[in-house]
C-alpha positions in Angstrom: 57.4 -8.0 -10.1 53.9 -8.6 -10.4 50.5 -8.4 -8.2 50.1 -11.0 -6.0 47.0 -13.2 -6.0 45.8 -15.0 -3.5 43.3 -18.4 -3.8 40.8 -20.0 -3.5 39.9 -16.3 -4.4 36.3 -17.3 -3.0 34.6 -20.4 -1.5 31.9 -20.7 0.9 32.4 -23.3 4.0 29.8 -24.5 6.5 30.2 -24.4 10.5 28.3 -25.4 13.3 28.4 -24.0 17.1 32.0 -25.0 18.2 33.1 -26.5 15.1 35.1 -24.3 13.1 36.9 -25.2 9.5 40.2 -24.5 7.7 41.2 -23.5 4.2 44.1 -23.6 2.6 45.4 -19.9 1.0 48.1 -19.8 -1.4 49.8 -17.1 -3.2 51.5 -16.4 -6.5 53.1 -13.5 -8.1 53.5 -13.2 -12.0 56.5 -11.4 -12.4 56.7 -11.9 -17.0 56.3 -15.7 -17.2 53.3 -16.8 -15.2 52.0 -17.4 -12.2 54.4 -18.4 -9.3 54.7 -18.9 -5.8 55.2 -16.7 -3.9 57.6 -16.6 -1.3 58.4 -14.1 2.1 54.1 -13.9 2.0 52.9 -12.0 5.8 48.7 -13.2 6.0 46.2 -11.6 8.2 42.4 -11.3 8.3 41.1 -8.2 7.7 37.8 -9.2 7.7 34.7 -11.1 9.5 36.7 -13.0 12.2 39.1 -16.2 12.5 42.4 -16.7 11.9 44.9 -17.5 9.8 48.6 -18.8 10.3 52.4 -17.9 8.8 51.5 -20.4 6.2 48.3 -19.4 5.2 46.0 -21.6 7.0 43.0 -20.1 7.6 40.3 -21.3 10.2 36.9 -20.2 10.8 35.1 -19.0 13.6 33.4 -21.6 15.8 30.2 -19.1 16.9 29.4 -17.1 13.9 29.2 -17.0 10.1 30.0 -13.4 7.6 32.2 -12.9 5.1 36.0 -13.3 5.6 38.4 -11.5 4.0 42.3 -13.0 4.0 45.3 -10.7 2.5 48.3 -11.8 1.6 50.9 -9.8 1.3 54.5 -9.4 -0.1 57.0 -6.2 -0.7 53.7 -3.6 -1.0 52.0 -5.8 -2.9 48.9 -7.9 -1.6 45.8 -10.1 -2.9 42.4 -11.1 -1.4 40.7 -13.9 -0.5 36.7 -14.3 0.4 35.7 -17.1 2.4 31.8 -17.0 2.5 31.1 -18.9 6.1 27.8 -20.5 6.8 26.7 -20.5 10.5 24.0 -23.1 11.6 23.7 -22.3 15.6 21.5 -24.1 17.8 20.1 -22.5 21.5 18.2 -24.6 23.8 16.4 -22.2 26.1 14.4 -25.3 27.8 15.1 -27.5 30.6 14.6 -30.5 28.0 17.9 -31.3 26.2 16.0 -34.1 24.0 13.8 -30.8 22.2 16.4 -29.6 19.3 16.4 -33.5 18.2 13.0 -34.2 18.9 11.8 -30.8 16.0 14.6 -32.8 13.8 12.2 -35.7 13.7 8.8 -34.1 13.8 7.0 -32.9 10.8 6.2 -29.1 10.3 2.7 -28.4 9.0 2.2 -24.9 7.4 -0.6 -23.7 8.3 -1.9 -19.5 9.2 -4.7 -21.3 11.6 -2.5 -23.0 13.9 0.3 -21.0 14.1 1.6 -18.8 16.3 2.7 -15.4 14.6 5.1 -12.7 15.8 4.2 -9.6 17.3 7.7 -7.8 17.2 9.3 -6.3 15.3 7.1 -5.1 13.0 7.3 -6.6 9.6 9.6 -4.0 7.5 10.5 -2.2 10.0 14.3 -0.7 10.2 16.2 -0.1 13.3 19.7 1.9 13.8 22.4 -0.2 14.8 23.0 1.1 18.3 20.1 -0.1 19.6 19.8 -2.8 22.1 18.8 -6.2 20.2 14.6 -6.3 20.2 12.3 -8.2 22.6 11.4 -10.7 19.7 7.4 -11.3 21.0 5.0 -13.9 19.6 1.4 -15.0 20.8 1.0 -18.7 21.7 -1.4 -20.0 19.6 -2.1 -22.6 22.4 1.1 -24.4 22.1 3.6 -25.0 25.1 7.2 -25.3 22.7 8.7 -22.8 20.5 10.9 -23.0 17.5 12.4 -19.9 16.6 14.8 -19.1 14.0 16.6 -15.7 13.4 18.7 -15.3 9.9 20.9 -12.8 7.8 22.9 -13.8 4.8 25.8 -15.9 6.8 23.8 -16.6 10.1 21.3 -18.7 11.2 20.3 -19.4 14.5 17.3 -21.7 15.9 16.2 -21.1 19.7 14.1 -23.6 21.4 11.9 -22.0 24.0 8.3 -22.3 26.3 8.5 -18.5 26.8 6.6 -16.3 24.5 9.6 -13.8 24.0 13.4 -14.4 23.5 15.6 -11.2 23.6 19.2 -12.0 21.8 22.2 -11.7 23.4 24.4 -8.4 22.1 26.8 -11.2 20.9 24.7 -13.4 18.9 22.6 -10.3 17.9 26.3 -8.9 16.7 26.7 -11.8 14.8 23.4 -11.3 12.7 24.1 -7.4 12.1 27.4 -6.1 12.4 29.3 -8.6 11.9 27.2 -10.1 8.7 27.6 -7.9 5.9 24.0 -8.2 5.3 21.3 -5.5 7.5 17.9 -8.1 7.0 17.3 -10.2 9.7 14.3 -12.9 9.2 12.4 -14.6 11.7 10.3 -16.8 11.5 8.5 -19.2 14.4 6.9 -22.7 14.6 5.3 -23.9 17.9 3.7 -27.4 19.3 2.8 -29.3 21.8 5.7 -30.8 24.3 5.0 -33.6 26.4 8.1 -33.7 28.4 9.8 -35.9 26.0 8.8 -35.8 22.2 6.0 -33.8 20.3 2.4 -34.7 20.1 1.6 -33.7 16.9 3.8 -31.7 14.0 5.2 -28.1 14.6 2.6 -25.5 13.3 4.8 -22.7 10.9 2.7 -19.8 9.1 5.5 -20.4 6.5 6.0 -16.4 6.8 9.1 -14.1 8.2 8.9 -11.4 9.9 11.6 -8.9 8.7 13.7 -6.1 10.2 16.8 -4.0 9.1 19.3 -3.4 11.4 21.5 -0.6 9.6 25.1 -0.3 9.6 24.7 4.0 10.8 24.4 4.6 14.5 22.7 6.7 16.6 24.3 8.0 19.7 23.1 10.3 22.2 20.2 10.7 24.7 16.3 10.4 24.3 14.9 13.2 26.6 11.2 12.7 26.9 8.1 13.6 28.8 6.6 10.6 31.1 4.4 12.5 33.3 4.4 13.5 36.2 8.1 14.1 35.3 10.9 14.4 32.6 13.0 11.7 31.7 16.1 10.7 29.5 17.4 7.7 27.9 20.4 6.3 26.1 19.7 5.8 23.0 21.0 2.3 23.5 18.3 1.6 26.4 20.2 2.5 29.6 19.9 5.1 32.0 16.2 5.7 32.3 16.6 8.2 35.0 14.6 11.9 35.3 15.8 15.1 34.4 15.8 17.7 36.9 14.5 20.4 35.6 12.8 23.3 38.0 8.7 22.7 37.6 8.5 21.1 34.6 4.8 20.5 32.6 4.9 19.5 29.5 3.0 22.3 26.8 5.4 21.3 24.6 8.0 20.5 26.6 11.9 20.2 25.8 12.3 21.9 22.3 15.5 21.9 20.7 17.4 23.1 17.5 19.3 20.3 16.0 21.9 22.8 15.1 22.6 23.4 18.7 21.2 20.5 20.9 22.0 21.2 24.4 20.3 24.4 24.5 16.4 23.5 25.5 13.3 25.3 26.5 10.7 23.8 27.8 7.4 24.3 29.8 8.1 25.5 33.8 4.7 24.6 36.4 3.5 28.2 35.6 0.9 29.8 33.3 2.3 30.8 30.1 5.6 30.6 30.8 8.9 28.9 28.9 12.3 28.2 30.5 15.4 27.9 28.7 18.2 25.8 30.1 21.5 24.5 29.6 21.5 20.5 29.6 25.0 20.6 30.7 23.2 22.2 34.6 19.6 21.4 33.6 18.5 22.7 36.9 19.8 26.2 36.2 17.1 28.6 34.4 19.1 30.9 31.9 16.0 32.9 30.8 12.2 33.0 31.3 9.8 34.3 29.3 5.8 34.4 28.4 4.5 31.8 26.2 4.5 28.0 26.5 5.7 26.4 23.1 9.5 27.7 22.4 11.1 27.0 19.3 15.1 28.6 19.4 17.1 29.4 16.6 20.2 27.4 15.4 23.1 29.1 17.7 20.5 29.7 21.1 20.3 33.0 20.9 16.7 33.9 19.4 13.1 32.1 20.3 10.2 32.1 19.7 7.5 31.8 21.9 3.6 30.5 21.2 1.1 31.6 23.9 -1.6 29.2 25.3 -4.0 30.7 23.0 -2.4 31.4 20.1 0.4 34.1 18.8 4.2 34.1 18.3 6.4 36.6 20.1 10.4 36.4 19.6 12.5 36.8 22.6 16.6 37.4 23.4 17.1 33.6 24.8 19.8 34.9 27.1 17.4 37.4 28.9 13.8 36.4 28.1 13.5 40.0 27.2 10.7 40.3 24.7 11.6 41.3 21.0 8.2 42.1 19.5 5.1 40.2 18.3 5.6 38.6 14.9 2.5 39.4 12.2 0.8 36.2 11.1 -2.0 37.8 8.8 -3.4 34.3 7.6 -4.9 33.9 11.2 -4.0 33.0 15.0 -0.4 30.9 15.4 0.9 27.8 17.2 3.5 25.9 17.4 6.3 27.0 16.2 9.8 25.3 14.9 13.0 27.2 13.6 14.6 25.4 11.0 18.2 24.4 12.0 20.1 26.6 9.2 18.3 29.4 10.8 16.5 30.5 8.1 13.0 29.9 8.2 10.1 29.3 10.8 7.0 26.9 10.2 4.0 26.5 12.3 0.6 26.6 12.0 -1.8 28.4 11.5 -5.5 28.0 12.4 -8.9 29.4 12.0 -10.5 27.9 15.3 -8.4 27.6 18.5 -4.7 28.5 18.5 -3.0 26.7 21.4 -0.5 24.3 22.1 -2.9 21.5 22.8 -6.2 22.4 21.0 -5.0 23.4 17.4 -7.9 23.7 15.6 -8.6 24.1 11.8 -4.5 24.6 10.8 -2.5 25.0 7.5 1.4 25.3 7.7 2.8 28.7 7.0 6.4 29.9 6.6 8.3 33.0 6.7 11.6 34.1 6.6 14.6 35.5 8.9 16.1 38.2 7.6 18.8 38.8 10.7 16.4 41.0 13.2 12.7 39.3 12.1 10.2 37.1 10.1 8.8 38.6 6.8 7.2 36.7 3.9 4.3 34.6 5.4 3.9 31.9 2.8 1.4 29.4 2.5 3.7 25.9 3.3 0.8 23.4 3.5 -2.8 23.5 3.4 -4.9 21.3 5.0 -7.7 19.2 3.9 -11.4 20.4 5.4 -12.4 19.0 8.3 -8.4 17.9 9.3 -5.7 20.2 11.0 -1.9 19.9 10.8 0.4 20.7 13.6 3.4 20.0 15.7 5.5 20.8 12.8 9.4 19.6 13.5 12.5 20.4 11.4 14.8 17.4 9.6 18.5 17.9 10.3 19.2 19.7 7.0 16.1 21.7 7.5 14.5 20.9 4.1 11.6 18.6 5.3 9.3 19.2 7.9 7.4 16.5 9.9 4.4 17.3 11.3 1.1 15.8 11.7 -2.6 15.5 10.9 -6.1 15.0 12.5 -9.5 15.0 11.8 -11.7 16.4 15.0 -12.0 13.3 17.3 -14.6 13.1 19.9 -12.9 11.7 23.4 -14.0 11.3 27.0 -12.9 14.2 27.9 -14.5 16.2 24.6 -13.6 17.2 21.4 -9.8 17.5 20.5 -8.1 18.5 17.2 -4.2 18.2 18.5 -2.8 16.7 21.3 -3.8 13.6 22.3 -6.2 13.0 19.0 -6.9 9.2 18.6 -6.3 9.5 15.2 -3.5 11.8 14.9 -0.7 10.7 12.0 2.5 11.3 11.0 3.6 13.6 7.6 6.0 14.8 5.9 6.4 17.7 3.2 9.4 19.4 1.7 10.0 22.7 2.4 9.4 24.2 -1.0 5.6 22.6 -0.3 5.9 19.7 -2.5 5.2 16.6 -1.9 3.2 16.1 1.1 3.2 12.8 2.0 1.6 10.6 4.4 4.4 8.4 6.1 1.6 5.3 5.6 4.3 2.5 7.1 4.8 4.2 9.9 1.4 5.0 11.2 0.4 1.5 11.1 -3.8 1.0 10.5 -6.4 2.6 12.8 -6.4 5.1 15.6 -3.0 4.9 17.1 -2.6 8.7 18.1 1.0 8.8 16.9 1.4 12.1 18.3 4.6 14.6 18.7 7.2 14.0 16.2 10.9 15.0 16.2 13.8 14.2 14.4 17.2 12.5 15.4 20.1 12.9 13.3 20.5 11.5 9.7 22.7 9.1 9.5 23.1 8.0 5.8 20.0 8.4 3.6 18.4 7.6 6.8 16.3 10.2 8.5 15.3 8.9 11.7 11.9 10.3 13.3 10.3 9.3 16.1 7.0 10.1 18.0 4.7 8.7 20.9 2.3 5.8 19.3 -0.3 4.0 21.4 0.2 1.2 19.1 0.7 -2.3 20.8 4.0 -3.3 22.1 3.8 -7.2 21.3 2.4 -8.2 24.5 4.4 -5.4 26.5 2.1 -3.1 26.1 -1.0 -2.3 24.7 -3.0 1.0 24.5 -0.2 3.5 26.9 1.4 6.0 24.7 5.0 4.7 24.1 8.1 5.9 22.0 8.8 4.7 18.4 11.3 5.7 15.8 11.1 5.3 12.2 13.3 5.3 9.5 12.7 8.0 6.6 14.7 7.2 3.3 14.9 11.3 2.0 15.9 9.7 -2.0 12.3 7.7 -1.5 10.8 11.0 0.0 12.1 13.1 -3.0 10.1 11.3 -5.5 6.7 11.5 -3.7 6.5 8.1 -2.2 6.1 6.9 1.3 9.8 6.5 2.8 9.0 5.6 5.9 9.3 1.6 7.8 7.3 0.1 10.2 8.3 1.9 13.6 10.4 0.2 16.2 10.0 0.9 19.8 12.8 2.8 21.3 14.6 0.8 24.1 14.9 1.4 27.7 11.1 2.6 28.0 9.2 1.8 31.5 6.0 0.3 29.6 4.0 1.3 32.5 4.3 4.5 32.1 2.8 6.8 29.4 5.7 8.6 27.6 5.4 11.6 25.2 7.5 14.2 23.3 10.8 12.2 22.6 13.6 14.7 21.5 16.9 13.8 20.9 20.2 15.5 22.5 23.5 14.4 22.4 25.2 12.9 25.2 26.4 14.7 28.0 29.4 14.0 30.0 31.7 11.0 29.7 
């Protein structure tokens, strides 16, 4: 006997919010003289939500749209149905429940001038999929109501508020990702003036969207970060914001890891030239302590090396601190070093003024090589333009590109600074093999942001995901404290020279009073 088929094969159906539809599925078989009906036919949905019964009635959901995918099978043999559903939802935030119809019958003027715009997410910006939904923010533009609409290919929802935020639900939020087989959500707002009962006036629309990817690759783990006086860790889905307890903690380049092994950290104890290794399993028991204040370990924990406050690299045994010898660096005085996580090359910089962890002076990139018991082969990775440095280099998961990034010498209040805390420090990126080097433009955003720090999570996809500490505004959060951001870094794009970065998003679970520094990702510990 023949395949079955199953019809319609595909057709597209409209719902509302509690008002689901039904199709009809049938099924034939052609077993040598046509199609026929099939008999002894077992239905199910394998796909975007509903129902369907013995017969092959199907019926929609009532609170979301997607794509629904109906089998029917017979005797190993099985066909597929789409059924595209449309979802037109409708919230009503407001104590009013005459505003939906009143915007129904009010005119929308598109105008820039008299509209109110949104402040987050950033427009192409791209976001992993285990992240909480975003604190949509928007300014007022002087109006007291607020239309706004959130879309992906099946979904549509339209939230009537007086607030100048709206955080989605994880449900609806679902319902425009994960369960939409589309990643762009669009948002768009309009705003006007409510009297209580009707609109004085139109709505006010810019007539643009704001778009953001949420991917279908998650990130799990923890977000361990520096917000001082202490350290602190998050969930990468915005929970737990609690403190780590490790013994006298600074940060001078606090909590490095090796992405090949991620639960083995140093980091900078409350002394002088001194770096702690630990195990995040007991973070507040020291395995090994050693001089130097920037660690960078090797892929399985067992090598580090160490940069001094003012400048030079030393490897160490990471089980006893004991000291393994000085490594050479002829091009000049070495910082901040980073072990790739294959094992077989270290990057850092090198500089022709000050050598340090937080004043890094006049620095190229330089490489060299592990041959099993040392470094050999210093190589030239990355030169520097004049009058900029590059430092705080940081290994991708499959060590073949390094992040790192540039400044020009920035006068402060509190002097002259080439590294940390430079106003208008950005974000790069260059291949190992030295070419390209590339400015990750979409992710530092215009101006003086000090987007500072860098480190990798783990790839998920083409997706590299990098994030860093941005003084960039928060919508209306927060504006001018260093925060954490993540952006996503296509590696095909990156390959070919181009920017392949997004617009950052800010990583949930933050305390946006707080000014918080060095994120580094670990996985998660414990149940």
């Amino acid at each position: 006997q023949g395949p079955v088929s199953c019809a319609p094969g595909n057709t597209s159906v409209a719902i509302t919010t509690g008002n689901p539809t039904t199709v009809q599925m049938t099924a034939t078989m052609d077993i040598g003289n046509g199609p026929e009906p099939a008999d002894n036919v077992t239905w199910s949905v394998v796909q975007g939500g509903g129902n369907v019964t013995a017969n092959g009635l199907y019926t929609t959901p009532d609170d979301h749209g997607g794509l629904a995918i109906i089998q029917a099978w017979r005797a190993g043999d099985s066909g597929l149905c789409e059924v595209e559903v449309n979802y037109d939802g409708v919230e009503n935030e407001t104590s009013s429940s005459g505003v939906p119809s009143a915007a129904d019958n009010t005119t929308t003027t598109v105008s820039p001038s008299c509209a109110p715009s949104i402040l987050y997410p950033l427009d192409n910006s791209a976001m992993p999929g285990s992240f909480n939904p975003p604190l949509i923010q928007w300014n007022e533009a002087g109006h007291n109501m607020f239309e706004l609409t959130l879309a992906s290919t099946f979904n549509t929802y339209t939230i009537y508020t007086q607030a100048d935020s709206y955080q989605p639900s994880e449900t609806l939020w679902s319902s425009l990702t994960l369960l939409d087989p589309g990643t762009e959500v669009a948002i768009s707002i309009a705003g006007g003036t409510w009297t209580g009962s009707s609109f004085s006036g139109s709505l006010c629309t810019s007539g643009l969207e704001t778009i953001t990817e949420v991917t279908d690759f998650f990130i799990n783990g923890l977000i361990i970060y520096w917000a001082p006086p202490v350290t602190k860790q998050i969930d990468v889905d915005g929970s737990g914001n609690t403190n780590v307890p490790l013994p006298a903690a600074i940060c001078h380049g606090c909590h490095n890891v090796n992405l090949a092994m991620p639960t083995r950290m140093s980091y900078g104890p409350n002394i002088p030239l001194s770096t702690n290794i630990i195990d995040l399993a007991s973070p507040g028991t020291v395995i090994s302590s050693m001089n130097g204040d920037y660690g960078a370990l090797n892929e399985d924990g067992t090598r580090i090396v160490v940069g001094g406050l003012f400048g030079g690299l030393t490897l160490h045994d990471a089980n006893t601190g004991a000291s393994l010898g000085a490594i050479s660096t002829p091009a000049g005085g070495a910082a901040l070093p980073t072990w790739s996580p294959d094992g077989t090359t270290l990057v850092y910089s090198s500089c022709n003024g000050s050598a340090s962890t937080l004043e890094a002076a006049d620095c190229d990139l330089y490489k060299q090589t592990w041959n099993g018991t040392g470094f050999s082969n210093e190589t030239l990775l990355a030169a520097s333009p004049s009058g900029t440095t590059y430092y705080y280099a940081t290994f991708s998961p499959d060590s073949q590109w390094i992040a790192f990034n540039k400044a020009t010498e920035t006068a402060t209040a509190d002097g002259t600074t080439w590294s940390n805390n430079n106003p208008a420090a950005d974000a790069m990126l260059v291949h190992i093999s030295g070419t390209p080097i590339i400015e990750l433009s979409a992710a530092n955003g215009v101006g003086d942001l000090t987007n500072s720090w860098p480190r990798w999570a783990p790839t998920t996809g083409d997706f590299g995901w990098l994030a860093w500490a941005s003084k960039r505004d928060y919508g209306h959060q927060a504006s001018g404290t260093s925060q954490l951001w993540v952006t996503a870094i296509d590696f095909n794009l990156a390959a070919t020279g181009a920017d392949p970065s997004r617009a950052p998003v800010w990583i949930p679970g933050q305390n946006v009073n707080e000014g918080n520094h060095t994120p580094t990702w670990v996985p998660r510990l414990g149940p």
